[in-house]
GUFI-899128 format. One record per atom (N, C-alpha, C): residue number from 1; residue in three letters; atom name; x, y, z negated. Coordinates in Angstrom, 1 decimal. Example, Ala and Ser with C-alpha at 12.3 -4.5 7.8 and 13.67 -1.06 7.14 Angstrom:
// residues 2
num/residu/atome/X/Y/Z
1/ALA/N/13.2/-5.7/-7.8
1/ALA/CA/12.3/-4.5/-7.8
1/ALA/C/13.2/-3.3/-7.8
2/SER/N/12.8/-2.2/-7.1
2/SER/CA/13.7/-1.1/-7.1
2/SER/C/12.9/0.0/-7.9
//
This chain:
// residues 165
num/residu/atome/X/Y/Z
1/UNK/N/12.8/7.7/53.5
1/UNK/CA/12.9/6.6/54.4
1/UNK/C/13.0/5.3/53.6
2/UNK/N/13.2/5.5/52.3
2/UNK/CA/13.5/4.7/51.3
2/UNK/C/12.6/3.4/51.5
3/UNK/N/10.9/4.1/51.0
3/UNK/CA/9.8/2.5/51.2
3/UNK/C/9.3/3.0/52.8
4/UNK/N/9.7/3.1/53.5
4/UNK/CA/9.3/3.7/55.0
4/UNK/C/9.3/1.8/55.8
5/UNK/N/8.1/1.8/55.8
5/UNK/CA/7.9/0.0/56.7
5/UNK/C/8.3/0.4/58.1
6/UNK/N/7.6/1.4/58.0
6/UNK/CA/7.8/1.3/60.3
6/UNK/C/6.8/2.0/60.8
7/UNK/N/6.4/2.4/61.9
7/UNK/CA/5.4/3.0/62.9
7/UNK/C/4.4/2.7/63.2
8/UNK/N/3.1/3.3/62.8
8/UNK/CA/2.0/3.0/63.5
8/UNK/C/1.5/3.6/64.8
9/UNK/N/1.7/3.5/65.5
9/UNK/CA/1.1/3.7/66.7
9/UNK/C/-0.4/4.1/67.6
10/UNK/N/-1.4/4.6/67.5
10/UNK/CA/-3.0/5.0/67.6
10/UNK/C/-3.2/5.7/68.7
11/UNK/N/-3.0/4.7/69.6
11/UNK/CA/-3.7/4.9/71.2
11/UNK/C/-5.1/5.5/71.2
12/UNK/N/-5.3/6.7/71.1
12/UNK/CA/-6.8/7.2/70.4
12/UNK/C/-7.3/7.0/72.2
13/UNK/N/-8.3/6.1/72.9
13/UNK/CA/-8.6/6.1/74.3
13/UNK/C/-10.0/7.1/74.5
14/UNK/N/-11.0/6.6/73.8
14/UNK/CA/-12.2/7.6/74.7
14/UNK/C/-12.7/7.6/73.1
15/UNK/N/-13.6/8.7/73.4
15/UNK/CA/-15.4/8.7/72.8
15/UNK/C/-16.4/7.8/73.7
16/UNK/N/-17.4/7.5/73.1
16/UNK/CA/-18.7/7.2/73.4
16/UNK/C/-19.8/7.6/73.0
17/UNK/N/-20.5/8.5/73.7
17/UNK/CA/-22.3/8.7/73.2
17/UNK/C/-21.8/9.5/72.5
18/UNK/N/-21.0/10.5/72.4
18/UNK/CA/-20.5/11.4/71.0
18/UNK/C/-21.9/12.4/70.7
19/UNK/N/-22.2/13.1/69.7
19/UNK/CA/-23.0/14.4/69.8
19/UNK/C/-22.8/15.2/70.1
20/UNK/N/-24.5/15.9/70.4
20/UNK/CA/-24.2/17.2/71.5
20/UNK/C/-24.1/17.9/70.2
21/UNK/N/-23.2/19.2/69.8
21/UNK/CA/-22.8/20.1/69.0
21/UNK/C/-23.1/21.4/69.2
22/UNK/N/-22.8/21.9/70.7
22/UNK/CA/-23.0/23.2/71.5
22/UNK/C/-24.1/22.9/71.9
23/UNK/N/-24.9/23.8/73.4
23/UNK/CA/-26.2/23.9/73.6
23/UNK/C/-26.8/22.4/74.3
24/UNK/N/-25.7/22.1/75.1
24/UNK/CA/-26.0/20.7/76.2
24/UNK/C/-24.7/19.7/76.0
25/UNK/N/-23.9/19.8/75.3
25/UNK/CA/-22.4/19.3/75.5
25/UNK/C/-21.5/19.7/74.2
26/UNK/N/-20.5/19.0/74.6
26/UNK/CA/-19.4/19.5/72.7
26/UNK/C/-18.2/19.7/73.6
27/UNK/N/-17.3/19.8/73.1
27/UNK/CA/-15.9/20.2/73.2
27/UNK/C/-14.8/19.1/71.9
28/UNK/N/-15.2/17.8/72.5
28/UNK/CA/-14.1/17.3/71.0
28/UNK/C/-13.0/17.1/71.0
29/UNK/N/-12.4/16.5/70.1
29/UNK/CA/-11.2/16.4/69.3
29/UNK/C/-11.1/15.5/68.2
30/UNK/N/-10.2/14.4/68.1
30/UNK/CA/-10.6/13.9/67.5
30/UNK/C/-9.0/13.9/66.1
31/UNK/N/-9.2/14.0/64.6
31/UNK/CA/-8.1/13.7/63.4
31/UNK/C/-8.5/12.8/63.0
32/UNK/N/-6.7/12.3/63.0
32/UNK/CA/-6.6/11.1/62.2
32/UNK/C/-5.7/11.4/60.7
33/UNK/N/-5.9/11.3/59.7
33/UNK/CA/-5.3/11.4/58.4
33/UNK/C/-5.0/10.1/57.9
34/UNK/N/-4.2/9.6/56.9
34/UNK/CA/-3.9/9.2/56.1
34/UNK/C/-2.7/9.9/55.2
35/UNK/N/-3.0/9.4/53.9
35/UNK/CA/-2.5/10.3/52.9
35/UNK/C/-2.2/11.8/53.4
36/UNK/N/-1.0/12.2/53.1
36/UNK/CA/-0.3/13.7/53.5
36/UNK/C/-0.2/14.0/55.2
37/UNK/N/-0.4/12.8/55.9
37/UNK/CA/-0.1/12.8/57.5
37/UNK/C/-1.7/13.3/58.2
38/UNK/N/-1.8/14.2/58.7
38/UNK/CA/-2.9/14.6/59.7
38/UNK/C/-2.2/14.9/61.2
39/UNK/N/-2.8/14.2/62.0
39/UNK/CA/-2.7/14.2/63.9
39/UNK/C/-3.7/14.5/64.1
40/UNK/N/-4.0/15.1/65.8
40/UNK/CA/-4.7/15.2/66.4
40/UNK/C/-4.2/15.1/67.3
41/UNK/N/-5.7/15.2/68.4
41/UNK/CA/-5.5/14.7/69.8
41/UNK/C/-6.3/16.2/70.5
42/UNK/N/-5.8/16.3/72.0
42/UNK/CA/-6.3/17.1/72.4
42/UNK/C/-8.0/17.0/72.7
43/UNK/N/-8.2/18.5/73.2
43/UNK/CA/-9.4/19.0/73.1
43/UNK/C/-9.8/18.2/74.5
44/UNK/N/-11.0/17.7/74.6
44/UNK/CA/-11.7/17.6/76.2
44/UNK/C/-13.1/18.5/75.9
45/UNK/N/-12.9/19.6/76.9
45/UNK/CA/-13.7/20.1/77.2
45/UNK/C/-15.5/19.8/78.1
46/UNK/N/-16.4/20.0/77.1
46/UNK/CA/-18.2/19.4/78.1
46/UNK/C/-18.0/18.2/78.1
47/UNK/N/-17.6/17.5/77.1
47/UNK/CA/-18.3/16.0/77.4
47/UNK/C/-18.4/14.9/76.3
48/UNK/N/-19.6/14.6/76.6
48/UNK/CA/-20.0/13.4/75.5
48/UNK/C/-19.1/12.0/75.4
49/UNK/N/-18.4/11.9/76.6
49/UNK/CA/-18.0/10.6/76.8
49/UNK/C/-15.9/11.1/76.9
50/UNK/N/-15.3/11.9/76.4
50/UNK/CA/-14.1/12.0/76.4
50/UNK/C/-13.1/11.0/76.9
51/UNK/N/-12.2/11.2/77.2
51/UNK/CA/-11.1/10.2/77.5
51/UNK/C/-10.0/11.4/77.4
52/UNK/N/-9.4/10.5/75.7
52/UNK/CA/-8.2/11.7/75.3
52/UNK/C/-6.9/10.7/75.7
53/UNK/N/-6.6/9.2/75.9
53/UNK/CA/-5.5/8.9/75.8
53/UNK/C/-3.9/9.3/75.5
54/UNK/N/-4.4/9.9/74.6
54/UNK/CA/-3.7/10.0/73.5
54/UNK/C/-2.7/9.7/72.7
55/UNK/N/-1.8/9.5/72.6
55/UNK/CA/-0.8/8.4/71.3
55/UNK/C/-0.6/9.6/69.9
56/UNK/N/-0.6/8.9/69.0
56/UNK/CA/-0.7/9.3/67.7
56/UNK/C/0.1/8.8/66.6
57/UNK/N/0.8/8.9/66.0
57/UNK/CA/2.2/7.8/65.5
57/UNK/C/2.1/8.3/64.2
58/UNK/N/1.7/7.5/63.3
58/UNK/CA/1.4/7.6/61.5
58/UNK/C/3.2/6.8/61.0
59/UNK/N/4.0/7.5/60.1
59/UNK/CA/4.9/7.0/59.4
59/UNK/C/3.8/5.3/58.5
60/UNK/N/4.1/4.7/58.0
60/UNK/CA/3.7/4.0/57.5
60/UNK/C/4.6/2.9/56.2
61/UNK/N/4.1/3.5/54.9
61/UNK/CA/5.0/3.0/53.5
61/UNK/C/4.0/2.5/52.5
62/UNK/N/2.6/2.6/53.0
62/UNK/CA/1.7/1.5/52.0
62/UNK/C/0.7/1.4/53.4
63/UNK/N/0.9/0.2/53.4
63/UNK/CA/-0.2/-0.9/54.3
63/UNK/C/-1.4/-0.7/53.9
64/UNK/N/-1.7/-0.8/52.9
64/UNK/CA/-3.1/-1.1/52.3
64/UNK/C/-3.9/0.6/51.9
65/UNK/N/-3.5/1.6/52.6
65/UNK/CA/-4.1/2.7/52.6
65/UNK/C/-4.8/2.9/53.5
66/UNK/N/-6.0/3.4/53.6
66/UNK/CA/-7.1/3.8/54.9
66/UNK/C/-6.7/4.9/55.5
67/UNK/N/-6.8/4.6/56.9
67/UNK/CA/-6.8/6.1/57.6
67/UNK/C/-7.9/6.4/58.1
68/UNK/N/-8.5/7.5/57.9
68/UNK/CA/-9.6/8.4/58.2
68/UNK/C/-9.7/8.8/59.8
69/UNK/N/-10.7/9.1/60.3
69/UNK/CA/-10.9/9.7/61.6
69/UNK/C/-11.8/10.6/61.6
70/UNK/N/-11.6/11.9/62.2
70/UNK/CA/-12.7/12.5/62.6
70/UNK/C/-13.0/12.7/63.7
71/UNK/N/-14.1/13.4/64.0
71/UNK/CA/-14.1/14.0/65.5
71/UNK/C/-14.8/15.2/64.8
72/UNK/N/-14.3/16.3/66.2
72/UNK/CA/-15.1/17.7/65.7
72/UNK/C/-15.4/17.7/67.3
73/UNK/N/-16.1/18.9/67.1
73/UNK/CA/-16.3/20.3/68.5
73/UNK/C/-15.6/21.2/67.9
74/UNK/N/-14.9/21.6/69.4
74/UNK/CA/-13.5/22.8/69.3
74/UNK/C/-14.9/23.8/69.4
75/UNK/N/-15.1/24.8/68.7
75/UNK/CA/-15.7/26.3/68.6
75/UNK/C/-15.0/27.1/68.7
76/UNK/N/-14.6/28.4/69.5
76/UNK/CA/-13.8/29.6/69.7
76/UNK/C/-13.8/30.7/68.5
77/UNK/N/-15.2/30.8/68.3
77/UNK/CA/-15.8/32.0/67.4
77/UNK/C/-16.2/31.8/66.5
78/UNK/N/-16.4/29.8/66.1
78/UNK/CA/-17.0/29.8/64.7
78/UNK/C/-16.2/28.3/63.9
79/UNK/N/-16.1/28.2/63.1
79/UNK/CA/-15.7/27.0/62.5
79/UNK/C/-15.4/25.9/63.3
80/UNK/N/-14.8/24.9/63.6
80/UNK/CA/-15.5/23.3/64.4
80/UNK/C/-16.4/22.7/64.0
81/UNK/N/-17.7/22.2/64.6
81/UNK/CA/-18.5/21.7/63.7
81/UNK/C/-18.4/20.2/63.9
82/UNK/N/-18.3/19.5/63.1
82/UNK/CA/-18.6/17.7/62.0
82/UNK/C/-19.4/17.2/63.4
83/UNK/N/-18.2/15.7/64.0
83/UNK/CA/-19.3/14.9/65.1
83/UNK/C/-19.3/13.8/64.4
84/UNK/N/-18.9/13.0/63.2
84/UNK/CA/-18.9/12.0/62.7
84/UNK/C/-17.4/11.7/62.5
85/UNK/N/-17.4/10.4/61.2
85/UNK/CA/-16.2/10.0/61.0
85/UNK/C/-16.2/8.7/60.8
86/UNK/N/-14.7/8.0/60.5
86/UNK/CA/-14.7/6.8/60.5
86/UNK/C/-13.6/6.3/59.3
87/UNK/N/-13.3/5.0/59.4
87/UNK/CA/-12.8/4.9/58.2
87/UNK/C/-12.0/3.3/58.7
88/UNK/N/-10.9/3.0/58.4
88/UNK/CA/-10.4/1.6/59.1
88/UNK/C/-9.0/1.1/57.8
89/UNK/N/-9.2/0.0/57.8
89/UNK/CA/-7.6/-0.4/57.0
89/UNK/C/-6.6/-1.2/58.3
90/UNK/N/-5.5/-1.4/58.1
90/UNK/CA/-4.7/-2.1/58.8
90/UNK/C/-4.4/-3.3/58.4
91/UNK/N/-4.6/-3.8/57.4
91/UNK/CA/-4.5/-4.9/56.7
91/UNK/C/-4.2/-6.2/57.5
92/UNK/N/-4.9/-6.9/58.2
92/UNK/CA/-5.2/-8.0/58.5
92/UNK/C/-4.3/-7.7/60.0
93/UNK/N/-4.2/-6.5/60.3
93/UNK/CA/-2.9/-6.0/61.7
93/UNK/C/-1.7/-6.2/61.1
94/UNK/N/-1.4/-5.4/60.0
94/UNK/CA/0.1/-6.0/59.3
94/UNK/C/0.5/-7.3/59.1
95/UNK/N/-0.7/-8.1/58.6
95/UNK/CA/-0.6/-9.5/58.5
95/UNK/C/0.0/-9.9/59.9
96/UNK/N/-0.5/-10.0/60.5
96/UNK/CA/-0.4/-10.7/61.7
96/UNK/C/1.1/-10.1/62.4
97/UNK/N/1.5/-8.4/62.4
97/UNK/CA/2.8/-8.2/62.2
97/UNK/C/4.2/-8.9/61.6
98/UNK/N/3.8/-9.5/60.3
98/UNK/CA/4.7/-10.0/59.3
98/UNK/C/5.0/-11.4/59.9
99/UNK/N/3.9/-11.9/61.3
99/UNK/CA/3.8/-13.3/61.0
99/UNK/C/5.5/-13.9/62.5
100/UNK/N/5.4/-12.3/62.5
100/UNK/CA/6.8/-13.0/63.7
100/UNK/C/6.6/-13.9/65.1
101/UNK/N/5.7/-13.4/66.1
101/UNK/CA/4.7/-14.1/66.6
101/UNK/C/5.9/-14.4/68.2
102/UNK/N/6.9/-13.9/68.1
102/UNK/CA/7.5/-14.4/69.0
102/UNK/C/7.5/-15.4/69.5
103/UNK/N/7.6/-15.3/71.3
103/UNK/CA/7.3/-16.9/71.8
103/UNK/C/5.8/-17.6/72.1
104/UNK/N/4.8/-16.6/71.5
104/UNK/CA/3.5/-17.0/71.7
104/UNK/C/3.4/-16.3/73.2
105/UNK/N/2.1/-17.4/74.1
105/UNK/CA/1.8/-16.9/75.2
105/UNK/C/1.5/-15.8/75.4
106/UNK/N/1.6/-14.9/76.4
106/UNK/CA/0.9/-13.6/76.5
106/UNK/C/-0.9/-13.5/76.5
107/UNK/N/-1.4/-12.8/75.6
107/UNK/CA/-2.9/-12.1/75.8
107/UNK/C/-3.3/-13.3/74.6
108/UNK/N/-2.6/-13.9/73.7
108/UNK/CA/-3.3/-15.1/72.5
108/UNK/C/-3.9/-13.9/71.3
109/UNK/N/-4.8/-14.6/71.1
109/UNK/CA/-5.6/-14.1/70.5
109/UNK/C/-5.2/-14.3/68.6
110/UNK/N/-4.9/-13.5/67.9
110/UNK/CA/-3.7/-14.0/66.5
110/UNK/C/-5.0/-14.0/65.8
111/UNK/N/-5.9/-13.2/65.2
111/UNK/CA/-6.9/-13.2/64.7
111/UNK/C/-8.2/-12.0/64.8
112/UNK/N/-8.6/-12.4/64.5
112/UNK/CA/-10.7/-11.4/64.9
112/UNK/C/-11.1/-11.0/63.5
113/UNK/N/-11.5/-9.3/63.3
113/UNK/CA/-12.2/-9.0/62.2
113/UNK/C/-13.3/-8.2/63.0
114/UNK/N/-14.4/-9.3/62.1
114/UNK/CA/-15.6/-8.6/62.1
114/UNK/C/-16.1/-7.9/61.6
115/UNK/N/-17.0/-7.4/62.2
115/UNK/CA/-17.3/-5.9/61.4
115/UNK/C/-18.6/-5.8/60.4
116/UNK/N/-18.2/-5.0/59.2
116/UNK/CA/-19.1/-5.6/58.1
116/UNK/C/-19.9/-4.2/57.5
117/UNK/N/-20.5/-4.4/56.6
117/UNK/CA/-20.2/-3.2/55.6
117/UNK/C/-19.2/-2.5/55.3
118/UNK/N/-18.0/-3.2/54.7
118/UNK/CA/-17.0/-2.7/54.3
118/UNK/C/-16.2/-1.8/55.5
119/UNK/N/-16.6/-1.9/56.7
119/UNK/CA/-16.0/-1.1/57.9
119/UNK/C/-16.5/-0.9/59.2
120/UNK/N/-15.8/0.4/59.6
120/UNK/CA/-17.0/0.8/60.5
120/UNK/C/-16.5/0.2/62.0
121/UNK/N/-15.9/-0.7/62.2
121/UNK/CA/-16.3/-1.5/63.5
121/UNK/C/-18.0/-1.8/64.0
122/UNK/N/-17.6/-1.0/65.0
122/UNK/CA/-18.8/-1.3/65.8
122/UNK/C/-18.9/-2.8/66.8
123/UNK/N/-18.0/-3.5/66.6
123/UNK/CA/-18.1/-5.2/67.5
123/UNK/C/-16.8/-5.3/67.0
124/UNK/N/-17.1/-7.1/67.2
124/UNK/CA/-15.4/-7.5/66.7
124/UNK/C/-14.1/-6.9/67.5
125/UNK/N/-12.9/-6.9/66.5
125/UNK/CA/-11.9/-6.5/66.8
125/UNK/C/-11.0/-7.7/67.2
126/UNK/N/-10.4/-7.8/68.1
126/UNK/CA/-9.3/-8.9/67.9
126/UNK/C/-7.7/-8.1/67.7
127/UNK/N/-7.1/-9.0/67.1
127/UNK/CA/-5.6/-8.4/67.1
127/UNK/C/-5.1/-9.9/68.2
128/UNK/N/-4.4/-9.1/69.3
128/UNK/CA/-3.7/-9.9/69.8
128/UNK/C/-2.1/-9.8/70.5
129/UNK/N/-1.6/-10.9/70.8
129/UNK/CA/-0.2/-11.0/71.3
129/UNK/C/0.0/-10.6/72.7
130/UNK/N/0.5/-9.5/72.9
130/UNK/CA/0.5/-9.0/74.5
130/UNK/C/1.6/-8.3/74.7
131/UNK/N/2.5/-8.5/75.5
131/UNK/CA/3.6/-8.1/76.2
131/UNK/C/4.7/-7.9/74.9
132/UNK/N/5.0/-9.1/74.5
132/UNK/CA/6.0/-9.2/73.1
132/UNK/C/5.8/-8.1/72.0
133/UNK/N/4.5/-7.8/71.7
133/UNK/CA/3.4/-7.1/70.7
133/UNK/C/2.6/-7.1/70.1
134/UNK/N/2.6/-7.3/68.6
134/UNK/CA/0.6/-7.3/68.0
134/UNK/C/-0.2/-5.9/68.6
135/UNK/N/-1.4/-6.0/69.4
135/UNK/CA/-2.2/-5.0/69.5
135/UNK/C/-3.1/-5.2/68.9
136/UNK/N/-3.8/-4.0/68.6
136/UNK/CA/-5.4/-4.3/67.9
136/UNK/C/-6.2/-3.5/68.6
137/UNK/N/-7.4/-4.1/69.7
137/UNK/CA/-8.6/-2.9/69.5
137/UNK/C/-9.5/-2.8/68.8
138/UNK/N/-9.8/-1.8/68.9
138/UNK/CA/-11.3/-1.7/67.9
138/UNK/C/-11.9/-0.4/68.0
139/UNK/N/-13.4/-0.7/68.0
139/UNK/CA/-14.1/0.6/68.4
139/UNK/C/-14.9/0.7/67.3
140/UNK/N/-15.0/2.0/66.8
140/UNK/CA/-15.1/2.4/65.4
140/UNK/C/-16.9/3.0/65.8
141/UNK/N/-17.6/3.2/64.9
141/UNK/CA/-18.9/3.7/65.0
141/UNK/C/-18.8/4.3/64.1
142/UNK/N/-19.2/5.8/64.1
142/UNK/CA/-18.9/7.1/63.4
142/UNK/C/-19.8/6.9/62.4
143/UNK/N/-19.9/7.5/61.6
143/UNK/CA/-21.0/7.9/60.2
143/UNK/C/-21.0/9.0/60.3
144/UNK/N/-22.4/9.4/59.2
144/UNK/CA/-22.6/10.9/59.7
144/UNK/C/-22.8/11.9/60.7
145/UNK/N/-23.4/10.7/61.5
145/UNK/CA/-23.7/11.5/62.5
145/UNK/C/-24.7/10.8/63.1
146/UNK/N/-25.6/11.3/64.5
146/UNK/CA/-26.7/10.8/65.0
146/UNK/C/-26.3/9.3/65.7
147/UNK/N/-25.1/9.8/66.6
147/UNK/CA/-24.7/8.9/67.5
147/UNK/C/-23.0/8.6/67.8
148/UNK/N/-22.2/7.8/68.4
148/UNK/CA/-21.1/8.0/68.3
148/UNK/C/-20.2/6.8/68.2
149/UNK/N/-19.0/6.5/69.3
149/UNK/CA/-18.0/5.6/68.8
149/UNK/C/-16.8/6.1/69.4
150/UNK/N/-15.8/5.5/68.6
150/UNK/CA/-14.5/5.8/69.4
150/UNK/C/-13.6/4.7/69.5
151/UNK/N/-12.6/4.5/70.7
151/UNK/CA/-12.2/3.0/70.8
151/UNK/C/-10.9/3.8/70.4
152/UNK/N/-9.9/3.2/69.7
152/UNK/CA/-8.7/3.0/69.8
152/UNK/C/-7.4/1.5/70.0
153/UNK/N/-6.3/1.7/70.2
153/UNK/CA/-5.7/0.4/70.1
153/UNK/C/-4.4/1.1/69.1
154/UNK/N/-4.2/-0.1/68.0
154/UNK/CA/-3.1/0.1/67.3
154/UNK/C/-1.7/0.0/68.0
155/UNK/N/-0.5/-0.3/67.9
155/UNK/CA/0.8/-1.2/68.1
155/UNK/C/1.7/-0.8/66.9
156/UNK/N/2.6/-2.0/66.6
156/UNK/CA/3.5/-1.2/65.1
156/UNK/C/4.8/-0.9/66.4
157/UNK/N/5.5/-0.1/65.4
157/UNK/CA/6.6/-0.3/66.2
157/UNK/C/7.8/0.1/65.1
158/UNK/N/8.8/-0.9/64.7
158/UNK/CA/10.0/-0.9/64.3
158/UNK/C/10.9/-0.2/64.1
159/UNK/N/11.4/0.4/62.7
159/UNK/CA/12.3/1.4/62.7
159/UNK/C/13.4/0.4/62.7
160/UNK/N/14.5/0.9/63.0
160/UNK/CA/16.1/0.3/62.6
160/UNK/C/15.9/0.8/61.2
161/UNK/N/16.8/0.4/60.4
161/UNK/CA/17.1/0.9/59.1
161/UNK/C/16.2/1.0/57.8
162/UNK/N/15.0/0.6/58.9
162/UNK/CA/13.6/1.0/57.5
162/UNK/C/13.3/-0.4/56.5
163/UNK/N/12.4/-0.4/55.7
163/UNK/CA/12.9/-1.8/54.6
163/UNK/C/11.6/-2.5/55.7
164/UNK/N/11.0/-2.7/56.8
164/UNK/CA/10.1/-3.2/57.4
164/UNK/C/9.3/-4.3/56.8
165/UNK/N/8.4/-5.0/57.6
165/UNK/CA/7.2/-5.6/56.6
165/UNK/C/7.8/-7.3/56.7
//
């Protein structure tokens, strides 16, 4: 608990356009890692277009580490097979965390990262101030794979006692 900042939060919402894996359809699921921490979300059964709404809650004691995403297909009898992955920092979400934003109107927009090389945003992200909260969405475009995005929304959320950002 010692370098423990606080809670990340990973509203994992839908797939998009996922790959077909099985004959007509997949079965996905999507992990999220960073360092020693691996989550998942549940299975949606036959469909390209999933809606896991999901919450996902990463400890968080270095900011500046990537968390990983995968998606599979759940298989019964054989391995899961690979629907693509993604790759995201929090960086510029923490920022905007640190910045104490209390008092700002509801739905302001704190800052926009676009999406580059360096990350696999598939359209800008904004982090904004909504219901006394930094949120961030952002819809990630898979790699390694044919086709594929998944949207999530971050929120931090506050330990008592933790050395916080």
């Amino acid at each position: 608990m010692d370098n423990l900042l606080g809670l990340l939060r990973i509203h994992v919402e839908r797939g998009v356009n996922l790959a077909i894996r099985d004959v007509v359809s997949s079965d996905p699921y999507v992990v999220i890692k960073m360092g020693k921490q691996k989550l998942k979300t549940r299975v949606v059964k036959k469909n390209l277009n999933p809606e896991w709404n999901d919450d996902l809650t990463l400890s968080i004691s270095d900011p500046h580490a990537p968390i990983q995403l995968f998606v599979y297909d759940k298989d019964t009898f054989s391995l899961d097979d690979k629907m693509g992955d993604a790759e995201f920092v929090i960086g510029p979400f923490v920022e905007a965390v640190k910045m104490r934003l209390e008092g700002l109107p509801n739905g302001t927009i704190v800052t926009r990262v676009q999406p580059s090389r360096q990350n696999c945003l598939a359209e800008e992200s904004k982090i904004v101030w909504k219901d006394g909260k930094v949120i961030q969405n952002m819809v990630l475009r898979l790699r390694n794979v044919e086709c594929g995005e998944v949207e999530l929304q971050l929120c931090w959320i506050d330990i008592p006692g933790s050395r916080g950002i």
